[in-house]
N, C-alpha and C positions, 0 to 999 in steps of 0.2 A: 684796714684796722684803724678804728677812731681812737685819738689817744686826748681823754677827759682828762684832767687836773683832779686830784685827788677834792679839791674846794669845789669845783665843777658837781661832780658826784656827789659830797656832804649838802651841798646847797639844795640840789634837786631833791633828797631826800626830806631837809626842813620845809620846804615849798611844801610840799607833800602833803607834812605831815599838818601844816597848818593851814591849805586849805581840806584837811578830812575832814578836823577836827573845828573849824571857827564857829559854826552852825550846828555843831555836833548834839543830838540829845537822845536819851534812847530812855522806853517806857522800863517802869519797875513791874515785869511779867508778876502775878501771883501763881504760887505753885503750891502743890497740895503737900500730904504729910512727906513724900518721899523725893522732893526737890522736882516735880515732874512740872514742866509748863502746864498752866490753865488760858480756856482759853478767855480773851479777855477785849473788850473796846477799847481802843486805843484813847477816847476819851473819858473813860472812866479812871483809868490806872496813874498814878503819880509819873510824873518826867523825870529826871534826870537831866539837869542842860548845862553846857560847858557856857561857863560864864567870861572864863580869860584862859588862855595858851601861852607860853611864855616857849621858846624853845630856842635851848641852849647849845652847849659844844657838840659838833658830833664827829666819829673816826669809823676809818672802815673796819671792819673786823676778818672780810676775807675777800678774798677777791678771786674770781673763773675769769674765764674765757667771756670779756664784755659784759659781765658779770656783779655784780658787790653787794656784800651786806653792809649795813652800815647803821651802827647805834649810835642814838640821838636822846640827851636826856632834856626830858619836860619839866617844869611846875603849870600842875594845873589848878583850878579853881572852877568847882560844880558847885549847882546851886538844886537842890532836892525839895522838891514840890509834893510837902505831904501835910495833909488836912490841915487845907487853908491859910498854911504858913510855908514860907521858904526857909529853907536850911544850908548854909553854906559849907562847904566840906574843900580844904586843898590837899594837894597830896604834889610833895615836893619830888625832885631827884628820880622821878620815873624812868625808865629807860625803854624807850620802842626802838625796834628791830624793824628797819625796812630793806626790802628788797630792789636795789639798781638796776637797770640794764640798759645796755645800748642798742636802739634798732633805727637801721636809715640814715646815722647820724647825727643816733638820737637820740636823750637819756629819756626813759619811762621809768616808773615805778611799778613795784607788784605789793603783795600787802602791806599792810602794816600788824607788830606784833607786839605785844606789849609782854618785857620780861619781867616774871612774877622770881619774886626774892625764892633763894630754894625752900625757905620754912615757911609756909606759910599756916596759921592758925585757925581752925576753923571754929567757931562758939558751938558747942553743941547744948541743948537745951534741955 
């Protein structure tokens, strides 16, 4: 049995999360009247690009068998690429959920998950 340091585990998690996210961009899909993906060129469609990562305190929240979750709160800063201007958008106090584990000796990671506040507001139109 490998026995990690609680800072051990938190650190591998921030690692983690900031090589997922340093390069991080992801396309703004268009979707038709009922939220359904279209299909679309990846160079047509606006980006999304993570511009800064900041990542802060993080604690376990449970722990198995060489096992741990462990939340890690962010401030991020995205920069939104729509017709022909950029847009910066941060979003402070985030909180992702990563999964720990030990194999070989070893800490890896499994996803990452981003905890959505429980009310969330959607615009309906």
């Amino acid at each position: 049995m490998n026995s990690f340091t609680d800072s051990q585990i938190i650190e591998t998690a921030k690692n983690h999360i900031l090589e997922t996210y340093r390069d991080y961009a992801y396309p703004i899909v268009p979707t038709d009247e009922y939220d359904h993906p279209l299909p679309y060129e990846p160079e047509c469609v606006p980006w999304v690009v993570c511009k800064s990562i900041e990542v802060k305190d993080g604690c376990i929240q449970s722990r198995a068998d060489e096992e741990w979750e462990v939340s890690i709160g962010v401030d991020w800063k995205w920069s939104r690429q729509e017709e022909k201007q950029e847009k910066e958008e941060e979003e402070k106090d985030v909180l992702l959920w990563v999964s720990v584990f030990a194999k070989d000796g070893q800490l890896y990671c499994g996803e990452i998950d981003r905890v959505w506040p429980k009310v969330i507001t959607k615009k309906h139109s």
